[in-house]
C-alpha positions as CSV (number, residue, x, y, z in Angstrom):
1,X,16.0,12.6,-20.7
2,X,14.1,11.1,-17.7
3,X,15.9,11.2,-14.4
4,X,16.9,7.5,-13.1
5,X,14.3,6.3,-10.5
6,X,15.4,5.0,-7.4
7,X,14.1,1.4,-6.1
8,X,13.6,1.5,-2.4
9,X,13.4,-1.4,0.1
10,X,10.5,-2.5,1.7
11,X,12.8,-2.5,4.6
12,X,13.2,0.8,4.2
13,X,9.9,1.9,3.4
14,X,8.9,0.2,6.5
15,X,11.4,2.2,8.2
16,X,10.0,5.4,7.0
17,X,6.8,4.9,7.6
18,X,7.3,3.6,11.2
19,X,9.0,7.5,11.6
20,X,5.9,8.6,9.8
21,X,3.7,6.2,12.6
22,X,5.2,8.3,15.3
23,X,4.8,11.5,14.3
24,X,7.7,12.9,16.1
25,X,8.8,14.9,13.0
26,X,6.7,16.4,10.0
27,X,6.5,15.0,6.1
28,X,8.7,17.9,5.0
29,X,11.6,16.9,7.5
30,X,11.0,13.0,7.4
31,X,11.6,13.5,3.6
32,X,14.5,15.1,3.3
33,X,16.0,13.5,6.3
34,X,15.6,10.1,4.3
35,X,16.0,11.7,0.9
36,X,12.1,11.0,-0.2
37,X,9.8,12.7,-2.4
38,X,7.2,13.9,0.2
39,X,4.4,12.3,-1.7
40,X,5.9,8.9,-0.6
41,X,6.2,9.2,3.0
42,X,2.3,9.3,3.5
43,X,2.0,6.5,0.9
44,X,4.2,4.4,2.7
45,X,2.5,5.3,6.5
46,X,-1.3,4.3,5.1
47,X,0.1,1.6,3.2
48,X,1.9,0.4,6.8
49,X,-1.0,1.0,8.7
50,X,-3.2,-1.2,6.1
51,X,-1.4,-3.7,6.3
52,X,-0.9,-4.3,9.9
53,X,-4.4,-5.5,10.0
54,X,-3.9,-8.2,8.0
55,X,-0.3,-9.6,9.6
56,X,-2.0,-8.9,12.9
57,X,-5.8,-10.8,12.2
58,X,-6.8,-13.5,9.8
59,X,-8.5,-10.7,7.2
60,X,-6.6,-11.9,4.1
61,X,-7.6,-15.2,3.3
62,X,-11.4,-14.2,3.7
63,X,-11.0,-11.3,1.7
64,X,-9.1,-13.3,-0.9
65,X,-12.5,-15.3,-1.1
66,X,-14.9,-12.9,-1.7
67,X,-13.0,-11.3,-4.4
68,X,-13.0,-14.7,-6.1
69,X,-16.8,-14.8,-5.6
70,X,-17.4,-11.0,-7.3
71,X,-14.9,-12.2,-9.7
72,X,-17.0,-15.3,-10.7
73,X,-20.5,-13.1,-10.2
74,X,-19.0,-10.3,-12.9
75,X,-18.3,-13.1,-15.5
76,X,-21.5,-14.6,-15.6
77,X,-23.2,-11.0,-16.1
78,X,-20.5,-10.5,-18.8
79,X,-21.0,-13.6,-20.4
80,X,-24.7,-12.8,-20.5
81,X,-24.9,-9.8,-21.8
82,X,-22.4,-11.2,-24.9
83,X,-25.8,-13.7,-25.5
């Protein structure tokens, strides 16, 4: 029987990885002070720390683009090599 999985917040992710940010206390002690796996805590600080670049700047939108254009690019080679 798998163990129920808890949904977490992105308030409180946030809040987790702002701790994390600091650095004032270790992964081991961050975790079990907020009753995380310690895998998460560092997920949660890069993720944090990603993206605050694109709340802060105008990144998003232009990066939004390009994908569509590699998206369009990798369909035309697929729909040649199906010819």
């Amino acid at each position: 029987m798998k163990p129920n999985r808890r949904k977490h917040t992105p308030a409180f992710k946030a809040k987790v990885a702002m701790e994390a940010v600091k650095g004032e206390q270790t992964v081991a002690e961050l975790s079990s002070r907020f009753e995380v796996h310690p895998s998460q805590t560092p997920k949660w600080k890069k993720a944090l720390l990603y993206g605050a670049a694109g709340i802060l700047g105008n990144d998003q939108p232009q990066k939004k683009e390009g994908n569509a254009t590699l998206i369009y690019h990798l369909y035309q080679q697929i729909s040649r090599l199906k010819v």
